[in-house]
C-alpha positions, 0 to 999 in steps of 0.5 A: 500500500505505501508503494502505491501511494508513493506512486500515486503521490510522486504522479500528482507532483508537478515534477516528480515523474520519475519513470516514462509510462507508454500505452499498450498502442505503444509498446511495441515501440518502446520495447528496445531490441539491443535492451538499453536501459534508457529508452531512444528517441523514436521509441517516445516520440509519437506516444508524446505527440499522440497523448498531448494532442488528444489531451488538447482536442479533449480539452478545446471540446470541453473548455474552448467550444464553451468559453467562444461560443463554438458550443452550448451545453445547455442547463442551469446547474453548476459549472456550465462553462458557457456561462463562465462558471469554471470550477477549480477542478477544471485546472487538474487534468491539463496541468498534469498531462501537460507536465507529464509529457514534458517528461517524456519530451526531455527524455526524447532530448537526452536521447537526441544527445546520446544518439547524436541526432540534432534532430530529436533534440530540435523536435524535443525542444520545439515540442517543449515550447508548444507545451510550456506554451499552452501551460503559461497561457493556461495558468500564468506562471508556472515551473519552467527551469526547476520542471520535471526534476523529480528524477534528480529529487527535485519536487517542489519547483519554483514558479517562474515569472512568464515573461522569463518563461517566454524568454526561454521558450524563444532561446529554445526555438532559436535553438531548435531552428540552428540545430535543423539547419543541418539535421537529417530526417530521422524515422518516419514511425516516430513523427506523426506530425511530418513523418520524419521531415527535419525541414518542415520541423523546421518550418513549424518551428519558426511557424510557432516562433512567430505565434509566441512572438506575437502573443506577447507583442504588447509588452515591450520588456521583450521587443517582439515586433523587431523579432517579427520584422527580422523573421518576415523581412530582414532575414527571412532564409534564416528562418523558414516558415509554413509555405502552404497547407502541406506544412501544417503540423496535424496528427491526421487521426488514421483510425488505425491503432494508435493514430485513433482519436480520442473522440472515437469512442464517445457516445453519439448522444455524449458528442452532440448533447452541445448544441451549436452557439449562433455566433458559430453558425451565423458567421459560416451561414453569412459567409456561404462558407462551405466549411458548415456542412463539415462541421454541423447538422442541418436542425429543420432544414437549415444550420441555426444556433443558439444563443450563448448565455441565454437567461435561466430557465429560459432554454431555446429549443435545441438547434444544429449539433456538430456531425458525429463524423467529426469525432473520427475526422483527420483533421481535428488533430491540428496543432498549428496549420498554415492558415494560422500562420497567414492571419500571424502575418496579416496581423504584423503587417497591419501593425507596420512591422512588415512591409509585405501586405496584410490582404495577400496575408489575409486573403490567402489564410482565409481561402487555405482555411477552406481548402485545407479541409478539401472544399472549394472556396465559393466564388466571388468568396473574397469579395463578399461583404462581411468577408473583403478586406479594405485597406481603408479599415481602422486597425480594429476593424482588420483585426476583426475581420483577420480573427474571426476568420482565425478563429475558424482556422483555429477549429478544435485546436487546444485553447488558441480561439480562448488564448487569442481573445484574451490577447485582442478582445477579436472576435468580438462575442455577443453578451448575454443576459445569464453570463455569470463572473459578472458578464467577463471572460475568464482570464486564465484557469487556476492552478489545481489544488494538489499543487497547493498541498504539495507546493505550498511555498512555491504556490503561495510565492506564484500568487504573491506574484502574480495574483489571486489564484482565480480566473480572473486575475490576468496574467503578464501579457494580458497587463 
């Protein structure tokens, strides 16, 4: 029994995981045939890559798909996320997984070291920054140099402020693009994203860069926008990007063990209990956009939504739900895809920080959207009302017109559509009468309540820093 509760105590720690755990899909590639003690690279690269990105779509599902209006879950009790009422225990199940593959992600690293691959240690290190990436835009400050040192005895780390997190997560992106400048291509079987392709690990690298870059462009401590003027202008051969959708970093779910969603094996009445939200549906209808009839079903003929936080005891009448296809669909294993990349990119050169021009930017990440999921823009697409750029707009209104359309290319992807609203207020949301938290979209998750109890130091010196440890205490970039 005290064996057992020592594992389960060292698994709830931030950074006391001292053993790398594979599933049953898995096991065949994490048995090595020359019986090394420590695991190679390739044994743990797909299972990490696999278990963060299911871990993500189950989150964006639950979380994401509430807070932006993409679903309702209808009802008046507790913790309806649509209404921004989250519990605290919303915190557990991201922050544990995202620190338990960062585990594995180090040991892919060390590996990547002992086997002399540059590629492995840049994939290890990219993969790091997109994780530590989503764990401070989640929660704020968090372990980031002390993390996941429990083999060493380490397991109470400090939180580190995020603006030195950001800072690190730069230096390891500068890095990982330095080391793929000269990798080679390593084993097809242990890169779902790109099958081994040093080159377009590369691109994605500096794809993620500049989404990082961005995030934070409105805090001047760091200098980020002369960092996206260098990327984009200045030196450009230094820093490839995503060229087109080909580039897009999505684990493409086969449907064959292990590449299965994790959606897979819902309930069809447990996926479309949510119904779909009428900011969600009312865009793509007013569009013509093609992309409707992938995603939702038809309610009395025709897609229609309901509001978000709609008044208590007033439910609408149940309307459109999304497709149970979607819970096998390829495609909604997206961790960055290159329509992303162009709405970066419109956005820096509305900014001024690019002289290349914001509408190519704009149109090209608004009709790759559409065609990433194999459909044909409609015609005239571009040219419709509520869809064409005018470089007489304000920048606000570009920055409208540039997120809603992000926000659909952000479709299922982690928490980016919430990550981006909290840095812009784009797309702009309607308000509802049954919002709670007093009508305001939560700024950030709290921490889980295990790291209160075993990191109480370190946790009381974090919210000292940072603030109250509710969701509406904003973290550094949002300030």
């Amino acid at each position: 029994m005290k064996t057992n509760i020592r594992i389960i105590y060292l698994v709830t720690l931030v950074s006391a995981l001292c053993t790398t755990s594979c599933t049953k899909d898995f096991k065949e590639l994490s048995v090595n045939p020359n019986a090394v003690e420590k695991p190679l690279p390739q044994a743990l690269l797909a299972q990490s890559i696999t278990d963060i990105v299911a871990t993500n779509m189950n989150r964006s599902q639950r979380i994401q798909n509430e807070l932006m209006q993409v679903t309702v879950n209808m009802g008046d009790g507790d913790g309806k996320i649509f209404r921004y009422d989250v519990r605290k225990a919303e915190a557990d199940y991201l922050y544990r997984n995202w620190y338990l593959e960062l585990t594995n992600l180090n040991d892919v690293y060390r590996g990547g070291v002992e086997t002399a691959s540059p590629t492995y240690q840049a994939i290890a290190l990219i993969c790091r920054s997109w994780v530590f990436s989503l764990l401070t835009d989640t929660y704020g400050d968090v372990p980031f140099t002390e993390a996941n040192q429990g083999k060493d005895g380490l397991f109470t780390p400090k939180f580190d402020k995020q603006q030195d997190i950001y800072a690190g997560m730069f230096a390891q992106l500068e890095e990982a693009n330095t080391l793929l400048k000269t990798g080679a291509n390593v084993a097809s079987s242990s890169d779902p994203l790109f099958g081994g392709n040093a080159a377009k690990w590369r691109k994605f690298g500096n794809s993620l860069y500049l989404r990082l870059l961005l995030r934070v462009s409105a805090k001047t401590e760091l200098n980020t926008p002369a960092k996206i003027t260098e990327m984009i202008d200045t030196n450009p051969a230094n820093y490839p990007v995503m060229a087109s959708n080909d580039d897009s970093a999505i684990l493409k779910w086969t449907g064959v063990s292990p590449y299965v969603s994790p959606f897979a094996t819902w309930r069809p009445a447990d996926w479309y209990t949510p119904k779909l939200a009428s900011f969600f549906v009312d865009n793509l209808n007013e569009w013509s956009d093609p992309r409707i009839g992938r995603w939702a079903t038809l309610a009395d003929g025709e897609y229609a939504g309901i509001p978000s936080g709609y008044q208590p005891g007033q439910a609408p009448p149940s309307k459109s739900t999304l497709l149970t296809s979607l819970q096998t669909e390829a495609l909604l294993g997206n961790v960055m895809n290159y329509s992303e990349l162009q709405f970066i990119l419109a956005e820096a050169a509305a900014k001024g920080w690019t002289t290349k021009s914001a509408k190519t930017y704009y149109e090209t990440g608004a009709t790759n959207a559409i065609s990433l999921w194999n459909l044909t823009v409609p015609t005239g697409y571009l040219g419709f009302q509520k869809v064409k750029w005018d470089d007489t707009y304000t920048l606000d209104q570009k920055m409208e017109l540039i997120h809603k359309q992000k926000y659909y290319a952000l479709f299922f992807t982690d928490l980016e559509q919430w990550f981006e609203y909290r840095r812009t207020g784009h797309p702009v949301l309607p308000t509802g009468p049954g919002f709670l938290n007093g009508g305001k979209m939560p700024a950030r998750l709290s921490y889980p309540t295990y790291v209160q109890t075993s990191n109480t130091a370190n946790y009381n010196a974090a919210v000292a820093a940072q603030g109250a440890d509710d969701i509406n205490t904003k973290v550094w970039w949002q300030k």
